[in-house]
N, C-alpha and C positions, 0 to 999 in steps of 0.2 A: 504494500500500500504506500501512496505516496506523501510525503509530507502533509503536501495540500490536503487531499482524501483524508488524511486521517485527522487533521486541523479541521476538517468541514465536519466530520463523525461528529468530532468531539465539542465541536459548538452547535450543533441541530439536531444529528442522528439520535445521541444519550439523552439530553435531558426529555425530547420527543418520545423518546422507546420507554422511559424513565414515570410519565407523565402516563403515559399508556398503560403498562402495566399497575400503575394503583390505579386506574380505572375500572381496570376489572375485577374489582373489588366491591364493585358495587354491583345491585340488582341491573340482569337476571344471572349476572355470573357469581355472584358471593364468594369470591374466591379472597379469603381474609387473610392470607399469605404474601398474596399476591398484592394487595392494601399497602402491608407492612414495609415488602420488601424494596416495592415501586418508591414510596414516602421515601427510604432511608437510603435509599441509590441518592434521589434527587438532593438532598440534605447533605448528603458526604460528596456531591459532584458541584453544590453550588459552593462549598467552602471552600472549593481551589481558586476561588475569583476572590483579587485581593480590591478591585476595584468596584464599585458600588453602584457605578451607571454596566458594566461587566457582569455584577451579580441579579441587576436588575433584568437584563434583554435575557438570562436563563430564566429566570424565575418566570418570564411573560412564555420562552420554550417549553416547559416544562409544564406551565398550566396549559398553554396551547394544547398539547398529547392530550394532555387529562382532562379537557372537556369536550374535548374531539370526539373520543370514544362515550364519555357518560351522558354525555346530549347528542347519541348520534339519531335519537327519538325527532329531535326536531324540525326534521326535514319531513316527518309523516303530514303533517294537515297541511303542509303545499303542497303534496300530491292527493289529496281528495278530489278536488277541482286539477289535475295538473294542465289544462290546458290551460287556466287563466293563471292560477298561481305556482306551476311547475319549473319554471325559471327562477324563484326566489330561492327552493332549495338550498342551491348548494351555497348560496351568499349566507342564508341563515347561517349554516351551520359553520361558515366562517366566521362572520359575525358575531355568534355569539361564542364562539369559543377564542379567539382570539380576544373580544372585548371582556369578557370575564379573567380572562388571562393577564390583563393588565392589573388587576388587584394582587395577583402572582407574581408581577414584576415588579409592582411598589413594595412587596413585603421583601422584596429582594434587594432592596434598596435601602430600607429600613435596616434590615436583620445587618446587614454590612456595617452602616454606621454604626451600630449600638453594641456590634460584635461579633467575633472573630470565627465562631463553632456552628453547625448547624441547628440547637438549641435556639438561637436568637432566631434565625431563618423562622424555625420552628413557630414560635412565641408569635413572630410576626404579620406569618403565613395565619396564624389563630384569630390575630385581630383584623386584618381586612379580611378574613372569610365573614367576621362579624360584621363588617362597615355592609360585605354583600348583600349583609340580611333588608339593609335597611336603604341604602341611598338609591336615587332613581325606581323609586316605589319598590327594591328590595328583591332578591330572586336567591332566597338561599338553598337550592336545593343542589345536593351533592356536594354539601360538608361530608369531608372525610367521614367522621363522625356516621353518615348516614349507612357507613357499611357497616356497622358494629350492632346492630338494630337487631340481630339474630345471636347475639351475645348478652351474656353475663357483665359485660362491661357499661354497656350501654344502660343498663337500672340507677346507673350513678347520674344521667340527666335528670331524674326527679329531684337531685340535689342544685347541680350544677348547671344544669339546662345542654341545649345540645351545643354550644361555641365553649363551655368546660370540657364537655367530653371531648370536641376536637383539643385540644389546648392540651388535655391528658395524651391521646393519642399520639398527638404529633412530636410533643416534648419526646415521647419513649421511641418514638420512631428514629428521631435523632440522636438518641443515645445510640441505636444499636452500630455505627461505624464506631464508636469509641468503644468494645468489643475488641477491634482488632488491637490495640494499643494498649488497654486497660482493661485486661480477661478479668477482675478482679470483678466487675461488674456483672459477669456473665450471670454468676446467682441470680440476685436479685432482680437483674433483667427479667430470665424466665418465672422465677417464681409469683411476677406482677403479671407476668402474658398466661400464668396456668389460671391464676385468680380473674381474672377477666375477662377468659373465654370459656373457660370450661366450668364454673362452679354454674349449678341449679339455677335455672329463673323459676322466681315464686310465680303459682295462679291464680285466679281469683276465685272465689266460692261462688256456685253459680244457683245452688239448692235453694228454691222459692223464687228466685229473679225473674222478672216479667218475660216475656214472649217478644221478638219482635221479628217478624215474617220480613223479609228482604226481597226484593223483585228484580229480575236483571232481563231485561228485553233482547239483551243479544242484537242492538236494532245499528245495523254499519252506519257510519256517518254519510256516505255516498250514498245511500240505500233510503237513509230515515225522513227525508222530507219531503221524496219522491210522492206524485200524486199515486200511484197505486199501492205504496207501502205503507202510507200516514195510519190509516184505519187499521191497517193490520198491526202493526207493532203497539196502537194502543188497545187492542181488544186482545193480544197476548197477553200483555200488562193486567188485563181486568179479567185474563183466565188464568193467571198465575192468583188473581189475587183472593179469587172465588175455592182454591183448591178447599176443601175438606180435611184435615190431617187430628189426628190428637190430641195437640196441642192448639189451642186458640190462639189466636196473637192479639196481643195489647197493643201493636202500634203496627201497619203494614206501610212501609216505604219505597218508597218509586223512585227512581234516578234524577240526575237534570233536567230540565226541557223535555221531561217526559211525557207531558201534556201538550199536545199538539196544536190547542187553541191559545188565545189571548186568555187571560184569566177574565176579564169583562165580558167572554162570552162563553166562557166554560160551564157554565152553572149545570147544563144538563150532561157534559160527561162525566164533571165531578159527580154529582149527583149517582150516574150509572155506577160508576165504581166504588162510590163509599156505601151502598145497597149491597155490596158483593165480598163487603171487607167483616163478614161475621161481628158485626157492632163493634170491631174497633178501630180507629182513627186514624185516616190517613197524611202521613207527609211528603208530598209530592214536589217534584220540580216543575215549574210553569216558568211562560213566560206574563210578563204585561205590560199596557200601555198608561201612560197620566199624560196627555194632551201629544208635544212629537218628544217625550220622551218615552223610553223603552227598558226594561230593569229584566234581570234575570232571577228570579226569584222561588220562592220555597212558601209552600200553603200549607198549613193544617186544617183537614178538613173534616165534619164530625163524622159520625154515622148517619146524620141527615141528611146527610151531602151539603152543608154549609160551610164556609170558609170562614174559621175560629181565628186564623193568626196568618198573617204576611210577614216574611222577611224578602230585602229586595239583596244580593249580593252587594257588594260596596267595595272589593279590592277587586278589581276589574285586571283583564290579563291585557297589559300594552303590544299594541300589531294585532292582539287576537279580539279583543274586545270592544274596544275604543284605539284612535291614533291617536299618539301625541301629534303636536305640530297639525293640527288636521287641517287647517287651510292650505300647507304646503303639499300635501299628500292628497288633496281631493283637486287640485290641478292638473293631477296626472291620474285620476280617477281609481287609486290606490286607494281599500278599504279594509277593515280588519277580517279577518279570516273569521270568526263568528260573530261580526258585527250585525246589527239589524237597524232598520231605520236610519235616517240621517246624523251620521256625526259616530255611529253606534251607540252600546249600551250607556245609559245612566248610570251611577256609582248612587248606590243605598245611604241610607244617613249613618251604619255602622252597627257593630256586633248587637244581638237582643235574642233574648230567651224567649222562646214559646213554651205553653202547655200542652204534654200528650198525657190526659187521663191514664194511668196504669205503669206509666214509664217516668213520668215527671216532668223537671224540667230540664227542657233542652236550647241545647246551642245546634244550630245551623250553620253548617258549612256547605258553601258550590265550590266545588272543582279546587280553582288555583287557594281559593282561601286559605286549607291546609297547610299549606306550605308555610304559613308562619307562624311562629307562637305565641307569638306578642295579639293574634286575633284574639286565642282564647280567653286571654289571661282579662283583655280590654271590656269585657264583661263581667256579669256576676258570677259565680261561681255554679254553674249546672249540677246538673246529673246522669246527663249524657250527652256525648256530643253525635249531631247526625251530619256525617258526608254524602252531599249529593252530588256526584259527577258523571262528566263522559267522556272515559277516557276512550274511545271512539278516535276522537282528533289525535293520541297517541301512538296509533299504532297495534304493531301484534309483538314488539320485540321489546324492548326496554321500559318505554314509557309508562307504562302500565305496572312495571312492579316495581319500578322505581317509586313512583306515587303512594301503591299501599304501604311501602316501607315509610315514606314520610311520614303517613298518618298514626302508622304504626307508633313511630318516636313522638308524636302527637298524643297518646295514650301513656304514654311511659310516664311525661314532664308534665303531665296537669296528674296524672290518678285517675283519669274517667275512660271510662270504656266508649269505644267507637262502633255505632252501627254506620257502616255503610254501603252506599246501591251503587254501582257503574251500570253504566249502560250496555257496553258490551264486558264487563270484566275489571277487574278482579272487586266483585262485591264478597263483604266479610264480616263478620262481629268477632272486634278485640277488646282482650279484656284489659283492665288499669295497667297489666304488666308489658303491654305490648304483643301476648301472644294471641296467636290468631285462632279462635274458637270454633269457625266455619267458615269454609269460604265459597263461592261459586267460580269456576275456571273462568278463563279467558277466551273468549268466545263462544258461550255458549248460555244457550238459555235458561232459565230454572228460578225457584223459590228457596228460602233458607230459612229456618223457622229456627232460633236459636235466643238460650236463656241470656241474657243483657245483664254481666254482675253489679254489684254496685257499686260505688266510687271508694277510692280508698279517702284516707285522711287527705287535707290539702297537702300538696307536695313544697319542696322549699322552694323547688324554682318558679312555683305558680306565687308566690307572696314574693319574693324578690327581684323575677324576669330576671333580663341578663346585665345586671348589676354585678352581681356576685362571680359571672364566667370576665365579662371587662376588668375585675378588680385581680380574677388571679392572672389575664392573659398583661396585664400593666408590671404588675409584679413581678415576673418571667421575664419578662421585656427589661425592668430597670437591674436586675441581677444579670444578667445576661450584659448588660452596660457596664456594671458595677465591675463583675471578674472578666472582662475581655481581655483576652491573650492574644500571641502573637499569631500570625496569619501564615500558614502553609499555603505555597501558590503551585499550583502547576504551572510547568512551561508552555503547555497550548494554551491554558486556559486562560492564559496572560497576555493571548495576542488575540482573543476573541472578540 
């Protein structure tokens, strides 16, 4: 190999191959190996950069890999439509993996200044994953963190929330190159990876807990608003929801936009299907109008078939829901991929509890909402949380389990159990610990009639948010400042 060649390896190829491999760490591949090892290449490869704008364009390489692969979902709901929006494809997936990747080059920038080890990388890489959570309306999914969700390690979020667990993760990630230099650590090393992967997750007690019947339509995105599909996929819904079984259910739930009307004119399908729901109460996804605006919302409806409770969603999905900039974008007749109406969706006035006799009170979640924690918390305290989505727009390959598993860590950091309906998949009821009690596959159609535990105690990180994960990733960060040492360079890595 030639200089060059192996000069061009070693500033693109590694930190890419590097960034790749902890991707696959996450759903549907779960490979928690492959998490560790990816992390701790990248961490022992950016410490050879003695330069700071140097450490940062790896750090932007190496997130580049790693959301390549874990957002390679993204590119599914431009091709639903691909004729009109099948061109955007492959920019998305550049776009956003490369633009998420620059919080990877700022932590690389950071970690340099303040210090010498991949520790500080580490620390650093913890706190803009948190800036992710939040700036530009926020997009935190695919925290390291989110791969530890089928672990024993991951029950420490109800302390710390999920930006401690990465914070945890990453720190010991970066220990393990000092391993090679410092075997003294090897113990200890393993003895925190036997405790955090392999000890028991608690379950929750499910003996007496209400019933709550789950519905999944099975209904494709390309398929569902077709005029000869409309009537069928909601009169499955309303023969899923009539079954007969053993078990009664206290609350029968529907997906997203599972109501194919305006809710102003739904009264007599509502009606049809709460007739069919064995008197108990349903919570469905609709859409509705209030003059030319348009909301995405969630109805509880009695056995009357009356409409008890409206929630409108209110963290809307940006490009998918509404545009930003949308004077500039309706110039060129660019619209959001599930927008409706002019301008698209309306945003809700924000989190609120409904009543479902039998099950209590609940918090309502559509789709992207999940994704942060700071929703749940921004409310009273429930008794259960209901996910209504479709993940339809994701695909058949990643998207879709990636999602349960967020909700999944959604369960863990509040204590409350999750019922939730997909459209085409993966519907489930989890209990407080994050384990999943039932689920319905991915593509395919069916009911799940399954007991809803009850909530454990409030968790710490539900009274704190991520206070307490900022307080320890600042702390890592000023030690890491405090004991910086001297700097090992490589010699390519010096001319990158």
């Amino acid at each position: 190999m030639t200089p060059r060649a192996r000069r061009y390896l070693s500033q693109w190829g590694a930190p890419l191959a590097s960034g790749a491999v902890a991707a696959l760490g996450q759903a549907p591949f779960g490979l928690l190996p492959a998490l560790a090892l990816g992390f701790a290449a990248g961490f022992w490869l950016w410490s050879r950069y003695a330069d700071a704008r140097q450490a940062a364009w790896f750090g932007w390489r190496f997130g580049t890999g790693y959301f390549a692969v874990t957002l390679l979902w993204i590119v599914e709901p431009f091709l639903i439509e691909p004729e009109v929006f099948g061109w955007m494809a492959p920019f998305a997936l550049l776009f956003m993996a490369g633009g998420l990747a620059l919080f990877w080059g700022l932590a690389g920038f950071i970690g340099r200044k303040v210090g010498g080890s991949g520790i500080a990388y580490a620390a650093a890489l913890a706190g803009v994953e948190m800036l992710r959570a939040y700036v530009f309306t926020g997009f935190p999914w695919a925290l390291a963190s989110q791969g530890l969700v089928d672990w024993a390690a991951y029950q420490a979020a109800a302390w710390i929330g999920p930006h401690g667990v990465n914070l945890a993760f990453l720190v010991w990630c970066a220990a393990i190159p000092l391993v090679m230099s410092r075997r003294w650590i090897v113990f200890p090393l393993a003895i925190t990876a036997a405790a955090g992967v392999f000890l028991p997750i608690p379950k929750a007690d499910t003996e007496g807990a209400p019933i709550a019947r789950v519905i999944q339509p099975n209904a494709t995105q390309e398929l569902k608003w077709t005029e000869e599909n409309v009537r069928k996929f909601f009169d499955r819904q309303v023969a899923l929801t009539a079954v007969e079984t053993d078990q009664k259910p206290d609350l029968v739930v529907w997906p997203e936009t599972a109501v194919p009307f305006l809710l102003e004119y739904a009264d007599p399908a509502l009606g049809y299907a709460a007739a069919r729901a064995h008197g108990a109460e349903l919570l469905v996804g609709i859409q509705r109008s209030d003059g030319y605006h348009y909301y995405n919302s969630a109805v509880v409806v009695t056995p009357e078939g009356k409409v008890d409770a409206v929630y409108d969603k209110y963290h809307l999905v940006p490009f998918g829901e509404y545009m930003p900039f949308q004077a500039l974008f309706d110039r060129y007749g660019i619209t959001g991929l599930a927008a409706i109406g002019v301008g698209g969706y309306s945003a809700g006035t924000g989190p609120m509890l409904v009543t479902a006799p039998g099950i209590g009170k609940v918090l309502p979640l559509i789709c992207y909402e999940a994704i942060f924690p700071q929703n749940i918390f921004s409310a009273p305290r429930p008794d259960v949380i209901v996910h209504l989505t479709n993940d339809a727009w994701f695909g058949k390959f990643s998207g879709p389990y990636q999602h349960l598993a967020i909700v999944r860590m959604r369960a863990i950091e509040s204590g409350l159990s999750v019922i939730r309906s997909a459209n085409t998949g993966i519907s489930a009821v989890i209990d407080p610990y994050g384990n999943v009690l039932g689920s319905i596959p991915l593509g395919q159609q069916g009911l799940l009639d399954m007991p809803v535990p009850p909530a454990r105690k409030a968790t710490l990180y539900s009274r704190t948010g991520d206070w307490l994960g900022l307080l320890l990733i600042l702390m890592i960060v000023a030690t890491a400042f405090r004991f910086r040492g001297p700097i090992s360079v490589d010699a390519d890595a010096a001319e990158a």
